[in-house]
N, C-alpha and C positions, 0 to 999 in steps of 0.2 A: 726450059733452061734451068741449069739447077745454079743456083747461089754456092759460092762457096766464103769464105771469111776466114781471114788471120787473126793469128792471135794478138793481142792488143796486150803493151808491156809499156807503162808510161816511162819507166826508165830508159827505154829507147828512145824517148823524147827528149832526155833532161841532157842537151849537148853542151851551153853555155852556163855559165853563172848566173846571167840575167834569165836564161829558162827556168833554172832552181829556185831563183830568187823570188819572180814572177808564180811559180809552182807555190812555194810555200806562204807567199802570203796570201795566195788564194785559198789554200787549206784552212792557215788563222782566220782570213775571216769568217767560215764556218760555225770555229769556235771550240770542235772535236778533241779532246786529245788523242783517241784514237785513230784520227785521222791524220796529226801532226806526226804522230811514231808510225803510221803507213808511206806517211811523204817522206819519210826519212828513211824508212826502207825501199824506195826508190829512188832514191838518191845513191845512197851508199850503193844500188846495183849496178846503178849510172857509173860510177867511181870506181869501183875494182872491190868487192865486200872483203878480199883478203886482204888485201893491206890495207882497209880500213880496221879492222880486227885487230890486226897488229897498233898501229896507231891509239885505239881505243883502249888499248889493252885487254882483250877481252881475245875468246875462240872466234871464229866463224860460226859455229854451232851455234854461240850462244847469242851472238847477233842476229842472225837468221831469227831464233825464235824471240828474240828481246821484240823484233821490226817486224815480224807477222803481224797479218790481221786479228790476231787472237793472244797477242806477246803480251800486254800492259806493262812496258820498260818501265824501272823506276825513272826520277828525275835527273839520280846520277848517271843511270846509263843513255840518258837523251843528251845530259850536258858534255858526258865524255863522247860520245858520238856526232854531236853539233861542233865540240871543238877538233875532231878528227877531219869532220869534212872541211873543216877551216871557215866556219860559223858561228856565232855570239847568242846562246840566249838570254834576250831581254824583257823586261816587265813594264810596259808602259801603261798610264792611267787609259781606263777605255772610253 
């Protein structure tokens, strides 16, 4: 019997608010920023990445690669994209 396997796209997962929500503070507790700018590029694929572009102001292009695994976004372009999906980053003591 041969195995076969689909591909696995967490942004297929991220249906509600309380899924994203649940998602990313799973991610902070990690710790990662690379990981928080991963969760938030599946997000934004969850969401539609072209009109978040727009929103954010920014191309698609440059989304894309800001939320790759390999992008290091600055903080401005995490803040304009956290306020695009309609999210708040905040700083609390650890």
């Amino acid at each position: 019997m041969v195995e076969t396997f689909s591909r696995y796209d967490t942004a297929d997962y991220l249906e509600t608010e309380e899924d994203i929500r649940l998602y990313l503070e799973a991610c902070e507790e990690d710790g990662d920023p690379a990981l928080i700018a991963a969760a938030l590029g599946d997000i934004a694929r969850a969401q539609n990445m072209s009109q978040l572009a727009k929103k954010a102001g920014m191309t698609r292009v440059r989304l894309y690669k800001a939320l790759s695994p390999g992008g290091n976004p600055s903080f401005a372009t995490v803040s304009k994209v956290a306020k695009a999906l309609g999210l708040k980053v905040t700083i609390h003591p650890a």
